[in-house]
C-alpha positions in Angstrom: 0.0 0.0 0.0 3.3 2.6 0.8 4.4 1.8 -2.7 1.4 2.8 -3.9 1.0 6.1 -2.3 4.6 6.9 -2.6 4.2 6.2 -6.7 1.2 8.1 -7.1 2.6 11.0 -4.6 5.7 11.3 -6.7 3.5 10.7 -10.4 1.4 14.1 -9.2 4.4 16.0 -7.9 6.3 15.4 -11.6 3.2 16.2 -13.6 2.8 19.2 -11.2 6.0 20.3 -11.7 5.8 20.3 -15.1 2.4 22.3 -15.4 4.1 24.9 -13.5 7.3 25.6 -15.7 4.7 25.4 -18.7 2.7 27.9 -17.3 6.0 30.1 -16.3 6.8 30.1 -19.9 3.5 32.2 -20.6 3.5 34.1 -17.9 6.6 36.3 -19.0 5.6 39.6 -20.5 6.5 39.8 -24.1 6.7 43.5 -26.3 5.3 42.0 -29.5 2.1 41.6 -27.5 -0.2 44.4 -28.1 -4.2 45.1 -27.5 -6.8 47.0 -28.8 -8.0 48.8 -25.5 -11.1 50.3 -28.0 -12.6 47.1 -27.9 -13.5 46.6 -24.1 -14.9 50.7 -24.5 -18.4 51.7 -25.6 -19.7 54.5 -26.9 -23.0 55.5 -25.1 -24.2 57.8 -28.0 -24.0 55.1 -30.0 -25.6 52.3 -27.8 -28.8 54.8 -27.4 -28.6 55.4 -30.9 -29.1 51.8 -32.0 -31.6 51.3 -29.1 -33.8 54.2 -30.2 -35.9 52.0 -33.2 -36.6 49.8 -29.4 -37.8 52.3 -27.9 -40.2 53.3 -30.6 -41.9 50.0 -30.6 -42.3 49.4 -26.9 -43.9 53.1 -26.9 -46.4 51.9 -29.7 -47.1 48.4 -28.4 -48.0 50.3 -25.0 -50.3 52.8 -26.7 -51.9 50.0 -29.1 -52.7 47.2 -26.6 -53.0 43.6 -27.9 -50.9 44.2 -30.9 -48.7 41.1 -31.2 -45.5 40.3 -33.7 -47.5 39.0 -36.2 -49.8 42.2 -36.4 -47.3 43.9 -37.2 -45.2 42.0 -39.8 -48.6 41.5 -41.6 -48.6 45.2 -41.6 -45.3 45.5 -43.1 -44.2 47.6 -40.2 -40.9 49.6 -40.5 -41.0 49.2 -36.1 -39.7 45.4 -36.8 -38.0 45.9 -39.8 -34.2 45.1 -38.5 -36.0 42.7 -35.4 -35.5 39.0 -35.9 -38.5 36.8 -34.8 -36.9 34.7 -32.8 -38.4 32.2 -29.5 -34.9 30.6 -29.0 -33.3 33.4 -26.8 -29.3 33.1 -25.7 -28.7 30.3 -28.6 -31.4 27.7 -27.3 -32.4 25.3 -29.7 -34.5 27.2 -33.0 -35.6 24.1 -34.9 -37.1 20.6 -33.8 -34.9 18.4 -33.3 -32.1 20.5 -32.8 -29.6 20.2 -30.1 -29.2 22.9 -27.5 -25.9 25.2 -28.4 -25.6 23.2 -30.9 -23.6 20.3 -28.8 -25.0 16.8 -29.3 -27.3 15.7 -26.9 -25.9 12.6 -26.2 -22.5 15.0 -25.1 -25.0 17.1 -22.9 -25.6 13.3 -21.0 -22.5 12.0 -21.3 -20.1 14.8 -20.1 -23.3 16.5 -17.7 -24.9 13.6 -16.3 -28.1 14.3 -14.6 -28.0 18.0 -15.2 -27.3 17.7 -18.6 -30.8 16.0 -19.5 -32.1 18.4 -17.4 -30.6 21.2 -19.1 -31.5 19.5 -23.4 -35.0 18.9 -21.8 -35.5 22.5 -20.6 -33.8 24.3 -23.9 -35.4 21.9 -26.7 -38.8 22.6 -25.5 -39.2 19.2 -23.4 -38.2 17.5 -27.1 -38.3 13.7 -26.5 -36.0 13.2 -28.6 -33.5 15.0 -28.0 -34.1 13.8 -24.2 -33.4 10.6 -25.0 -30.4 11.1 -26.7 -29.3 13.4 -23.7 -29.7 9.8 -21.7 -28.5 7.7 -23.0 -25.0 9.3 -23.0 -26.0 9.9 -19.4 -26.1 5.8 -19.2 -23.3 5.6 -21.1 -21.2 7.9 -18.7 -22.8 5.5 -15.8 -21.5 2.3 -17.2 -18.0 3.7 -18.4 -17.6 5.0 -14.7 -18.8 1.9 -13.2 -16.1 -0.3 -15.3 -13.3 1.9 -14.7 -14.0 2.1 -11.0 -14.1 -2.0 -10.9 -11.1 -2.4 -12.5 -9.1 -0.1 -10.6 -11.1 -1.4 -7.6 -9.8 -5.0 -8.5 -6.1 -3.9 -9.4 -5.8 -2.3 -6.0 -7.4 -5.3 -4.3 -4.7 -7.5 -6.4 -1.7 -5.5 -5.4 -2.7 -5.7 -1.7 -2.8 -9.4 -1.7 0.2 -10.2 -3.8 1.6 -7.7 -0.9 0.7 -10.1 2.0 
């Protein structure tokens, strides 16, 4: 069992070692490295400039209860013109069948577990599908970790009787 612990101890201290002199190497400061500070600025004129044609539409839709999308792209409204019509918000799913982020769904179960079939059932719209998919990687995971944990289970149990 000392063996063991000693040869794992000194396997993590090595690869530890040599994460740390890998990360030194990119830690130095270098001259050639330069940044556009105008990128992480913003112009305020211009943000309330392009949220202006928003501000026109929720002023109508207040005046003119009831109106909905639809109303007004059969109207040909110049309000929407530059507004997509969109029900998939922050890169959900936008057609059936489609996986969330566009990340397979078995991935979502096989990486996530549990929380990833939670997660593909909430963002494809409780798809079954796509829910399935999400578990059976989610099974998959379960089996692979099972296995893995057996056979290191039985090599440690090996080494400590060849030991006695």
């Amino acid at each position: 069992m000392k063996k063991i612990l000693l040869k794992s101890l000194s396997v993590f201290m090595a690869i530890t070692l040599l994460a740390s002199q890998n990360f030194s190497v990119y830690a130095g400061t270098s001259s050639s490295v330069t940044f556009d500070e105008s990128v992480f600025s913003y112009d305020e004129e211009l943000l309330f400039a392009e949220l202006e044609g928003l501000n026109e539409l929720d002023a109508y839709v207040e005046a003119n209860e009831g109106v909905t999308f639809s109303d007004l792209e059969n109207e040909g409204s110049l309000l929407i013109a530059d507004i997509n019509n969109s029900a998939a918000p922050m890169g959900m799913a936008e057609g059936e069948g489609e996986p969330p982020l566009g990340i397979p769904s078995f991935l979502w179960g096989c990486v996530f577990g549990v929380v990833g079939l939670l997660v593909v059932y909430i963002m494809t719209d409780n798809d079954k599908e796509e829910a399935k998919k999400a578990l059976w990687g989610c099974v998959a995971s379960t089996v692979v970790s099972v296995v893995l944990y057996m056979v290191l289970w039985g090599a440690w149990a090996a080494s400590v009787d060849a030991t006695y």
